[in-house]
C-alpha positions as CSV (number, residue, x, y, z in Angstrom):
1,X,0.0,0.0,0.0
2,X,1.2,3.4,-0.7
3,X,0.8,6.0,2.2
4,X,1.5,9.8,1.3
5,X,0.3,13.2,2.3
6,X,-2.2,15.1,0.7
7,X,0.3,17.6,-1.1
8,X,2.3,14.6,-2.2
9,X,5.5,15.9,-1.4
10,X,6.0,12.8,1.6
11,X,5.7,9.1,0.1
12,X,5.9,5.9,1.1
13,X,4.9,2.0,0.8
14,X,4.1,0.0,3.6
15,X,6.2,-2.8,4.6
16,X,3.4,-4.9,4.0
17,X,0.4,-4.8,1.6
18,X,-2.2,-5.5,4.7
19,X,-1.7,-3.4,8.4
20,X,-1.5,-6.0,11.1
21,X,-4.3,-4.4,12.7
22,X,-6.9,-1.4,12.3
23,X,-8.3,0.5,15.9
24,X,-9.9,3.3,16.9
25,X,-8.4,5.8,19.8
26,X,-10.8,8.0,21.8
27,X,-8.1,9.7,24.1
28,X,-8.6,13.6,23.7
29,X,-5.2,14.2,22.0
30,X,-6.3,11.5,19.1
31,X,-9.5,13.3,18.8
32,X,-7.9,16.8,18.4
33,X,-5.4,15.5,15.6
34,X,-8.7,14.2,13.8
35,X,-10.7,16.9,14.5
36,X,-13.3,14.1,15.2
37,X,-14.7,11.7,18.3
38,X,-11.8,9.4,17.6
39,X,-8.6,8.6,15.4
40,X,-7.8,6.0,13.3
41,X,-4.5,4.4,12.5
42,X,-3.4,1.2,11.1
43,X,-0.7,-0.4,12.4
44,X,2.0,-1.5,10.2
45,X,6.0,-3.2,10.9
46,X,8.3,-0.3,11.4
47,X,10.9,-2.3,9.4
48,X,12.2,-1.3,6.6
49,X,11.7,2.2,7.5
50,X,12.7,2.7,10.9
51,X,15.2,4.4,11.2
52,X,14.2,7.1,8.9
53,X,15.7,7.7,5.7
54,X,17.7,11.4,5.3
55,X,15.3,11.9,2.9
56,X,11.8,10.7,4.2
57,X,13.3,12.8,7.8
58,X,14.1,16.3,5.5
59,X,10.6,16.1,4.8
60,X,8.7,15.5,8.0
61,X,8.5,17.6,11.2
62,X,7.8,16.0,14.6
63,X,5.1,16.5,17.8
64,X,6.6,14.5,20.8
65,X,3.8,14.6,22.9
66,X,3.2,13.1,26.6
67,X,0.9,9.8,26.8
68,X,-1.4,9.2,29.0
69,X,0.6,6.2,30.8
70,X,3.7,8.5,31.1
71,X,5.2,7.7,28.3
72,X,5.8,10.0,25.0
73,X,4.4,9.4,21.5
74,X,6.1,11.0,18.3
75,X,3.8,12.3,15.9
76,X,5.1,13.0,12.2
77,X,3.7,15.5,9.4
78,X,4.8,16.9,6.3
79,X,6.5,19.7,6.5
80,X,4.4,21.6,3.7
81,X,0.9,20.6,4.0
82,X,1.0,19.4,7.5
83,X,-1.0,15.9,7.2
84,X,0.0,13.4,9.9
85,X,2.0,10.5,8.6
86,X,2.1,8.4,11.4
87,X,2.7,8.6,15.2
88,X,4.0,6.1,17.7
89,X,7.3,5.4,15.3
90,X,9.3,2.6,17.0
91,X,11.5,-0.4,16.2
92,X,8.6,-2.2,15.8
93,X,5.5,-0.6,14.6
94,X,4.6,2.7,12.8
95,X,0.7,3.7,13.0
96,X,-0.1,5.4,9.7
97,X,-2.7,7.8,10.7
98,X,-4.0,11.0,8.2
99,X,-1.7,9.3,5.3
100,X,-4.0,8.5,2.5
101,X,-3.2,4.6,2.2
102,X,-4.1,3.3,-1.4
């Protein structure tokens, strides 16, 4: 699946063609991002693109934001048209979140 921003300047394919899973987060920072009662993400393997490329990491700014458990989240959007790409970035998952995902 290819996920990109709306502008089209940030592009990528998934590392695989399904997500491993699909939910639906109602925690008030998720429902700010989406301007809606709740966020979506699919949840796709981090590997291969975690670590970032040069490239993809030109392109994107980042929110680091606290969690609710303590912890802090990383949120990533183009630079130029300022979709969310995906949030929670770790070794081993990437949430794409306002990406389109064809």
């Amino acid at each position: 699946m290819q996920a990109r921003c709306q502008c089209g300047m940030v592009a990528f394919i998934t590392p695989t063609s399904r997500p491993l899973t699909v939910y639906h987060c109602h925690c008030l920072e998720c429902r700010k991002q989406s301007a809606s009662a709740y966020g979506t993400s699919a949840i796709f393997p981090a590997e291969p693109l975690f670590p970032l490329s040069q490239d993809l990491r030109n392109k994107l700014a980042v929110y680091t934001r606290s969690t609710d458990s303590g912890n802090t989240l990383d949120c990533y959007f183009c630079k130029a048209c300022g979709v969310g790409l995906s949030k929670g970035l770790t070794s081993a998952a990437l949430a794409t979140s306002g990406s389109v995902v064809q």
